[in-house]
C-alpha positions as CSV (number, residue, x, y, z in Angstrom):
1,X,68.9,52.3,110.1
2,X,70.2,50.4,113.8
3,X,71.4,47.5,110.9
4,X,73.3,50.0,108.8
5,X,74.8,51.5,111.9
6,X,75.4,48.1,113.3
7,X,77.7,47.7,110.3
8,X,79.8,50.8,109.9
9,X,80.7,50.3,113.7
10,X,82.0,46.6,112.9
11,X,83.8,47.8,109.8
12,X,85.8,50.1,111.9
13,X,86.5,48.3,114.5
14,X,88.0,45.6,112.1
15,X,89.9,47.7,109.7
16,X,93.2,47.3,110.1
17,X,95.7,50.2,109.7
18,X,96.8,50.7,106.2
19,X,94.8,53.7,105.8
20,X,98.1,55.0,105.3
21,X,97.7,58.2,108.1
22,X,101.1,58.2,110.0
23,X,99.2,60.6,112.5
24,X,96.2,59.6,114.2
25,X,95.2,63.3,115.5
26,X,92.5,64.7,112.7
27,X,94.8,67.2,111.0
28,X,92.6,70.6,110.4
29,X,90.3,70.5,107.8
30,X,87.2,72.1,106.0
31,X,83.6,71.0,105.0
32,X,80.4,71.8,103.6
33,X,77.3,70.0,103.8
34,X,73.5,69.7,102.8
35,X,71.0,70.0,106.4
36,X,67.9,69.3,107.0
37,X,65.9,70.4,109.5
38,X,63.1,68.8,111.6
39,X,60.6,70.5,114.0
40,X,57.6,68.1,113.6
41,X,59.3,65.0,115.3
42,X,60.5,66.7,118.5
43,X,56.8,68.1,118.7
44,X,55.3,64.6,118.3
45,X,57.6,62.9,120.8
46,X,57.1,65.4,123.6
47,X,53.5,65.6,123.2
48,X,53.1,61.8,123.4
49,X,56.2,59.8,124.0
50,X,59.2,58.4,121.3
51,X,58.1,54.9,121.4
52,X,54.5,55.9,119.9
53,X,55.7,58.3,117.6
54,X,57.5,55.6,116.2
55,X,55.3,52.4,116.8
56,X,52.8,54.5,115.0
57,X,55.4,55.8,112.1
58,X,54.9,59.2,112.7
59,X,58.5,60.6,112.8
60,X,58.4,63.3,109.8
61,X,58.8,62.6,106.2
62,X,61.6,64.3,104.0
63,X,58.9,66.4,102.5
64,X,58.3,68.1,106.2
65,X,62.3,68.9,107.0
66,X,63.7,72.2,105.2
67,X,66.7,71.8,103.6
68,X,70.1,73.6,104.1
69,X,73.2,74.3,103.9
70,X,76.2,74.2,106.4
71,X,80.2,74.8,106.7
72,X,82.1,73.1,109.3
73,X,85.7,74.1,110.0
74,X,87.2,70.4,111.8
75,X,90.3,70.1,113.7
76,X,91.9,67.2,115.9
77,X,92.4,67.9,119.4
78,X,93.5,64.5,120.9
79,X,93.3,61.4,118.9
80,X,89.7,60.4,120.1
81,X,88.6,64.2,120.2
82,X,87.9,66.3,117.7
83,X,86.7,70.2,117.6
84,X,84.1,71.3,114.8
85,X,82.8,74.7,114.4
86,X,79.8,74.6,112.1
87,X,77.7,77.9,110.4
88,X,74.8,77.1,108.9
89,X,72.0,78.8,107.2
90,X,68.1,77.3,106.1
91,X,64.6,78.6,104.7
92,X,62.3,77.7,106.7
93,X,59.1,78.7,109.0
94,X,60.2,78.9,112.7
95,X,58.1,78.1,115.1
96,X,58.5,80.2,118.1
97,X,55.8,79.7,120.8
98,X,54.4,83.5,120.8
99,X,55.9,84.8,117.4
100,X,54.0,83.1,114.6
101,X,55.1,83.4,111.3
102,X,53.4,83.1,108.0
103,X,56.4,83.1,105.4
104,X,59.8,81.8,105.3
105,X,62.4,83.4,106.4
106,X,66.4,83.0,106.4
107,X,67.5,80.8,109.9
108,X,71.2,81.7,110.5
109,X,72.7,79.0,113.2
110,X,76.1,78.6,114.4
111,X,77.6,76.2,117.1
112,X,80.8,74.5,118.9
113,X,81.2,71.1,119.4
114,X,83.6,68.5,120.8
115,X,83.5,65.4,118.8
116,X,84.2,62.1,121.1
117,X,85.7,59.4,118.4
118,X,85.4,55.7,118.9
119,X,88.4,55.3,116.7
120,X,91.5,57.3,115.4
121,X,92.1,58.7,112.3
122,X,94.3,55.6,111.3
123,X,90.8,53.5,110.7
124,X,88.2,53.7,107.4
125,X,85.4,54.8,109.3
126,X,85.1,56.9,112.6
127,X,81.5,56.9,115.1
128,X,81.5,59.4,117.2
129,X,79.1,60.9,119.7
130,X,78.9,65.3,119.5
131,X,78.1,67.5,121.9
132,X,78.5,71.6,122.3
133,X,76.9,74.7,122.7
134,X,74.8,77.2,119.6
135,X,73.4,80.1,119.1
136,X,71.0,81.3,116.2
137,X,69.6,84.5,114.5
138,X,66.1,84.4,112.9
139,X,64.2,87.5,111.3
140,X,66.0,89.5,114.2
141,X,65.5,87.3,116.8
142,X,68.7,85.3,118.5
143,X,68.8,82.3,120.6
144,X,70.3,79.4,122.1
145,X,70.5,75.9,122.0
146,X,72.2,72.8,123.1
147,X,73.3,70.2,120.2
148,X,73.9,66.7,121.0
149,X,74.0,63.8,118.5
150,X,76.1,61.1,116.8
151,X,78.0,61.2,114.0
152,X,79.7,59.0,111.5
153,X,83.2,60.0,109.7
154,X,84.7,58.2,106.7
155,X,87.9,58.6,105.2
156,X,88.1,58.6,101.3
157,X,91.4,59.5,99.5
158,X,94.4,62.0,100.3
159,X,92.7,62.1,104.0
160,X,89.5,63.8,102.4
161,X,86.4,62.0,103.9
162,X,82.3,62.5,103.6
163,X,80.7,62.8,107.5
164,X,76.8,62.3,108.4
165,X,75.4,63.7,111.6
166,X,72.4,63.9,113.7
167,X,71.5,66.3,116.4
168,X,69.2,67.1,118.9
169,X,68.9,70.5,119.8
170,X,67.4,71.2,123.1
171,X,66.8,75.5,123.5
172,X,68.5,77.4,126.0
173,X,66.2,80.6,125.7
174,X,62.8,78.9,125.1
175,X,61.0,82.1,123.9
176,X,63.1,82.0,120.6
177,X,64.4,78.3,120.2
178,X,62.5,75.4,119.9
179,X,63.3,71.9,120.3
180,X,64.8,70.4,116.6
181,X,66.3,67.8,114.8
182,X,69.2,68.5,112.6
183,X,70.6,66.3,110.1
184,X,73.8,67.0,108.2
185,X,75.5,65.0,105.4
186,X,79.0,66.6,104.2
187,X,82.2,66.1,102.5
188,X,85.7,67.5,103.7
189,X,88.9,68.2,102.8
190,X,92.5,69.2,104.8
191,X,93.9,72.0,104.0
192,X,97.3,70.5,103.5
193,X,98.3,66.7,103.1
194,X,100.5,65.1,105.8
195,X,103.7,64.7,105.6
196,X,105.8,61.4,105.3
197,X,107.5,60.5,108.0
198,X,111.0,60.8,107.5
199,X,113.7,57.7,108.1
200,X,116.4,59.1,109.0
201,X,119.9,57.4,107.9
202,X,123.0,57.2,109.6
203,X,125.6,58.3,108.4
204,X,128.3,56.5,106.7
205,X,131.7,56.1,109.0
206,X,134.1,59.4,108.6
207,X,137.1,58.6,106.3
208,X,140.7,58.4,107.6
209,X,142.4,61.2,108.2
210,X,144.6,62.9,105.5
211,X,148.5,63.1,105.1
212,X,149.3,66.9,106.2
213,X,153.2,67.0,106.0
214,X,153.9,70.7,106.8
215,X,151.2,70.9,109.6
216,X,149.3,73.7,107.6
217,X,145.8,72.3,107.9
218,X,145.7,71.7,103.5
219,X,146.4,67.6,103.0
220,X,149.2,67.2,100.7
221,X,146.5,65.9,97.8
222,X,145.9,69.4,97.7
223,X,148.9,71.4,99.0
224,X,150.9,72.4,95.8
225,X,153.8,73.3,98.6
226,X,153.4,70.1,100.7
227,X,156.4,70.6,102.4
228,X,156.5,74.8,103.2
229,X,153.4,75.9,105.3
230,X,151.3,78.0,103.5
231,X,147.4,79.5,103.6
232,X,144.7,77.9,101.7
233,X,143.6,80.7,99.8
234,X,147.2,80.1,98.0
235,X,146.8,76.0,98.0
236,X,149.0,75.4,100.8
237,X,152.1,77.8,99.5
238,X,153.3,81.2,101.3
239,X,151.8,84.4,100.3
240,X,154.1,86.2,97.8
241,X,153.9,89.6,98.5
242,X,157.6,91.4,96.0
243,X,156.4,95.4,97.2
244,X,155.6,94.6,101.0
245,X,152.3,96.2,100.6
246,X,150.3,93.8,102.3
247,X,148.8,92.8,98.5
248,X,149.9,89.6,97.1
249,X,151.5,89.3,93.7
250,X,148.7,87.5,92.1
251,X,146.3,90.6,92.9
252,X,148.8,94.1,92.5
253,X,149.1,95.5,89.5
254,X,152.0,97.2,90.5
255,X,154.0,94.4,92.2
256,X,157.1,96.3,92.5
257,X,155.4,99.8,93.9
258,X,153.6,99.6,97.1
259,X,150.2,100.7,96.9
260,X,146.8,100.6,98.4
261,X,144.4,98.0,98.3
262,X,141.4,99.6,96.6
263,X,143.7,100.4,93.7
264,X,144.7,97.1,93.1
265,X,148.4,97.4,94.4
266,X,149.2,100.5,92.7
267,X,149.5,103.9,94.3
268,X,146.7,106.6,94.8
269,X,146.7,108.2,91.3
270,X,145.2,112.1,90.9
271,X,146.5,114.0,88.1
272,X,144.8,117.6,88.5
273,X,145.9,117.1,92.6
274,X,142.6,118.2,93.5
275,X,142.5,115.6,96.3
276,X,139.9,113.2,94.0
277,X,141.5,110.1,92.1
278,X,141.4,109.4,88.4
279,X,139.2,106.5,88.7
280,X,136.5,108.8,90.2
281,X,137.2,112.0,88.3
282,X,135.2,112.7,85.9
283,X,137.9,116.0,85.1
284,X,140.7,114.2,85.4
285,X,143.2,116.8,84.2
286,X,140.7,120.0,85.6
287,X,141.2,120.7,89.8
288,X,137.4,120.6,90.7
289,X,135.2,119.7,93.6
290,X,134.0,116.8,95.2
291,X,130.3,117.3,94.8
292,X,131.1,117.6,91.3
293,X,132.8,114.2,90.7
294,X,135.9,115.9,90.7
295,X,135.2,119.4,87.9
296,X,134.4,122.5,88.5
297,X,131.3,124.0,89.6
298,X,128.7,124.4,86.2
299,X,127.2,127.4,85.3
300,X,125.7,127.0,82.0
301,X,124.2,130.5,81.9
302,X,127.3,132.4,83.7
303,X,124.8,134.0,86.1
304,X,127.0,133.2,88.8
305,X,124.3,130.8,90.6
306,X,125.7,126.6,89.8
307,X,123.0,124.6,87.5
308,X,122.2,122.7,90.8
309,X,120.7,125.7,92.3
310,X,119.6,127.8,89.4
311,X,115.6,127.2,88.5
312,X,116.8,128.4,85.0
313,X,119.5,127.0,84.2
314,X,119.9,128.1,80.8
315,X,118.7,131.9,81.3
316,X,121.0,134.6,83.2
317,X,119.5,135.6,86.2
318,X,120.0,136.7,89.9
319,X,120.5,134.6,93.3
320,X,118.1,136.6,95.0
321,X,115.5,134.6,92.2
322,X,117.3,131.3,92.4
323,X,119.1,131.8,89.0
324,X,115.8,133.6,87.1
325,X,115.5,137.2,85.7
326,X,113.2,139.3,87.7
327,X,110.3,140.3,86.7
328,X,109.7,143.9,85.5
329,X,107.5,145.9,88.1
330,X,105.9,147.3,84.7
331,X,105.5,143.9,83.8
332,X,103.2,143.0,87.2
333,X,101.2,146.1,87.1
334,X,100.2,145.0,83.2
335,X,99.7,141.3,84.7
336,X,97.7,142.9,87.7
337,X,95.7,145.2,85.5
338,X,94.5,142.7,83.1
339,X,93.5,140.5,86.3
340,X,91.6,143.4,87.9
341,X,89.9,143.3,83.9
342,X,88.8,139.9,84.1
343,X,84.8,139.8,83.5
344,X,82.4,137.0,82.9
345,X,78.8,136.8,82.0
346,X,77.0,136.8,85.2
347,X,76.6,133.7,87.1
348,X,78.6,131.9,84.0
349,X,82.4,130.9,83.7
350,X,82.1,133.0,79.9
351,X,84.6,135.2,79.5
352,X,83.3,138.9,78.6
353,X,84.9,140.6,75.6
354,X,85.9,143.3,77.5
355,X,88.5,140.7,79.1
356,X,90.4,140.2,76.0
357,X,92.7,143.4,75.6
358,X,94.2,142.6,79.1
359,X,94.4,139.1,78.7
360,X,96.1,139.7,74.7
361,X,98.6,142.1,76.7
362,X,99.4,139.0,79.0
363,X,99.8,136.5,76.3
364,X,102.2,138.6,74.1
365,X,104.7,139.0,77.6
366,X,104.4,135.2,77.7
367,X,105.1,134.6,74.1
368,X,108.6,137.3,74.3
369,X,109.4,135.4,77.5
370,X,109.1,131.9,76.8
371,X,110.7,130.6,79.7
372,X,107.6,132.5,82.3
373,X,105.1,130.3,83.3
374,X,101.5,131.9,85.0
375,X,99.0,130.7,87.7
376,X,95.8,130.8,87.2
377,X,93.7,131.5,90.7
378,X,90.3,131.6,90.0
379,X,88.0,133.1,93.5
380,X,84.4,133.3,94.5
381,X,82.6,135.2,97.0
382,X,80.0,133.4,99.6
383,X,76.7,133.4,97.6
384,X,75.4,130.2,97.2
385,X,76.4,126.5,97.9
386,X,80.2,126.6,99.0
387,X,80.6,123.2,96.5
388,X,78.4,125.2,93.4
389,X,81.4,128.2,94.1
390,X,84.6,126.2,93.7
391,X,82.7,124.3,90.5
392,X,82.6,127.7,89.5
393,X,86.2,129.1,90.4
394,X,87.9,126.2,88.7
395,X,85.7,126.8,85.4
396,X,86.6,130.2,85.5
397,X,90.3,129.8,86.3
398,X,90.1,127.1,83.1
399,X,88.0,129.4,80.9
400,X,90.7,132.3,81.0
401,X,94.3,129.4,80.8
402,X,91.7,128.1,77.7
403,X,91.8,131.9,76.2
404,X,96.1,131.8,76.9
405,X,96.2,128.3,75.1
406,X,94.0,129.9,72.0
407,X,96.8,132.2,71.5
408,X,99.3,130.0,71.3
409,X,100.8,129.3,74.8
410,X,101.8,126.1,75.6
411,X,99.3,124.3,77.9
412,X,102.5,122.9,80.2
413,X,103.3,126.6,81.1
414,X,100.0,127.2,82.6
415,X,98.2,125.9,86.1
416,X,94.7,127.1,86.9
417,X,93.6,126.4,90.1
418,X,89.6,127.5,91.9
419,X,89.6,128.2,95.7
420,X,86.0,128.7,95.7
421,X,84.8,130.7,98.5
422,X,87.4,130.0,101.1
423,X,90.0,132.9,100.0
424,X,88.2,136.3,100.7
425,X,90.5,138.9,100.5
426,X,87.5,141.3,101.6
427,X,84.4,141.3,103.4
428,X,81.7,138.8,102.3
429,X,79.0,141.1,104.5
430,X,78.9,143.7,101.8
431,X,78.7,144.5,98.4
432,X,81.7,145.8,97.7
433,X,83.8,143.1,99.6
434,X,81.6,140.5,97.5
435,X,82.8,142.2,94.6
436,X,86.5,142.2,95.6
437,X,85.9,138.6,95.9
438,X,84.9,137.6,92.9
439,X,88.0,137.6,90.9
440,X,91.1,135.8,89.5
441,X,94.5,136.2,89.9
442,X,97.1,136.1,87.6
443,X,101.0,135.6,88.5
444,X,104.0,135.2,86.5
445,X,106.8,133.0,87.5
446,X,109.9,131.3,85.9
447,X,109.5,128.3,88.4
């Protein structure tokens, strides 16, 4: 191992730059890695001492370390310093001094550490010696630790490189750390490649100044009059301009006429004189409004309420109902008696027979009217679960607008809502208010 060492530190301190990095700071980049972990060697050395653990080859096999798995996030601080934050997790068998364990259990560890570099990121391969600060979580149990270590960095292709590490972790908080070894062997990659260095190229010498006869600031290769001053958006000539109206002749339609801009040259033109011009009236020849793109207020139904306020558009009605009929007070008391007839089987959203002449009275206003639509409120009173009562509202509200659909009302003219329990309209305390309670609502609108 000392000879293998022995060599990677000479091949770095003789490889020459063309690695091809124009920065020698570590630019930042990601890792992941295979661990292994070793508490039998640490135990051995400090019972005895490290030169007869190893005079007597008794560091610990592979077969005794337990293998992991690591991420390490690497960025370059100065060129011979480097930060790595690793997390790392293993299977293993801790062994804390008064918590023994029988099973294996997950070892979460996590640490900081400032990597001192030998050489910069311009060279093949990079020694370095680690040192930081950890903490770790096993079977509920966190601690502390101190790695130190040295650490080998060598740099592949596109500034991706493989890294090997080894660490000695000496516990902060002795009753759940122990002293380990921890070996790590990893491959990494930047998150972005470097980028060239630019050469930067002076510029050529400026060319001689152009001819400018008439002092207009357009050289006479490009002044078509070279000898009158003139603007540029014109190629050097005057600005014609026959009606004095501040338009030029190329752009005025009426060359002769002064006009305004936004109509090309020409004057304002507004046949109907209701203040709006032909371009943007849509009832050129009709005096209308504004609002209206320049026609009259529509009413498509005569009601006297405009098609922008009336809800129905298309129906006579009345302003104090936004442009719908009103609704019959003969017409709500049927509505409100067939509601006040509305019966299920007990504890069931069935509708009862007796429901159906009330409800067929409903359904024939709605087929004469077909511009009504109807709300459907279904209402519980407080006896049971409050989330069993609005199941049961909402069945019920759907089981009476199902009844309305089966006699030929169109589903879209229909909402049915449940409230549940949380709409009394009477006392819940007594029989008679629970009674009140239980019920559904019906109301016609035409909006």
């Amino acid at each position: 191992m000392n000879k293998i060492l022995t060599a990677l530190l000479f091949c770095t301190l003789t490889s020459s730059a063309v690695f091809g990095q124009d920065d020698e700071i570590r630019p930042p980049a990601i890792g992941i890695s295979g661990t292994l972990t070793d508490f039998v060697s640490p135990s051995r050395i400090r019972s005895t001492s490290l030169n007869t653990v190893l005079a007597n080859h008794q560091m610990a096999k592979l077969g005794q370390m337990k293998p992991g798995i690591a991420i390490t996030y690497f960025r370059g601080l100065q060129k011979h310093i480097d930060f790595a934050g690793t997390l790392g997790g293993s299977i293993l068998n801790y062994p804390f001094q008064n918590h023994p364990y029988f099973t294996d259990k997950l070892l979460v560890t996590a640490d900081a550490q400032l990597n001192f570099k030998l050489t910069t990121e311009k060279y093949w391969v990079q020694p370095y010696v680690t040192a930081g600060v950890g903490a770790q979580e096993y079977d509920g149990y966190y601690g502390a630790f101190i790695p130190m270590g040295l650490g080998l960095k060598v740099n592949l292709w596109d500034e991706a490189h493989f890294y090997v590490t080894s660490q000695y972790r000496v516990p902060v908080t002795k009753e759940t750390s122990s002293y380990h070894l921890f070996y790590s062997l990893g491959f990494a990659q930047p998150f972005s490649k470097k980028k060239p260095k630019v050469v930067v190229v002076p510029p050529p010498p400026p060319p001689p100044a152009p001819v400018d006869t008439d002092g207009d600031g357009i050289p006479d290769n490009k002044d078509k009059c070279p000898s009158v001053p003139g603007v540029a958006k014109y190629d050097g000539c005057p600005i014609p301009d026959t009606d004095k109206d501040g338009i030029n002749d190329e752009e005025d339609k009426c060359p002769t006429v002064p006009g305004l801009a936004r109509y090309q040259g020409c004057p304002i033109p507004d046949t109907d004189k209701d203040g709006i011009n032909d371009e943007e009236d849509k009832c050129p020849t009709v005096p209308g409004l504004a609002r209206y793109q320049g026609c009259p207020i529509p009413d498509t139904d005569g009601d006297g309420v405009n098609d922008e306020e009336d809800k129905c558009p298309t129906v006579p009605g009345v302003k104090e109902n936004q442009g719908c009929p009103l609704i019959k007070e003969e017409v709500k008391k049927k509505v409100d008696f067939a509601a006040k007839n509305i019966l299920f089987v007990t504890g069931s959203y069935k509708l009862s027979p007796k429901s159906n002449k009330g409800l067929d009275e409903v359904a024939k206003i709605l087929t004469e009217n077909p511009e009504m639509k109807l709300a459907i409120d279904g209402n519980t009173d407080n006896v049971g679960k409050p989330k069993k009562n609005q199941v049961l509202s909402e069945n019920r509200a759907n089981s009476v607008k199902q009844y309305f659909v089966s006699k030929g009302i169109s589903e879209s003219r229909i909402t049915a809502t449940g409230h549940g329990d949380t709409m009394p309209i009477a006392d819940n305390k007594t029989a008679a208010g629970r009674q009140k309670n239980r019920r559904v609502e019906l109301k016609l609108s035409y909006f």
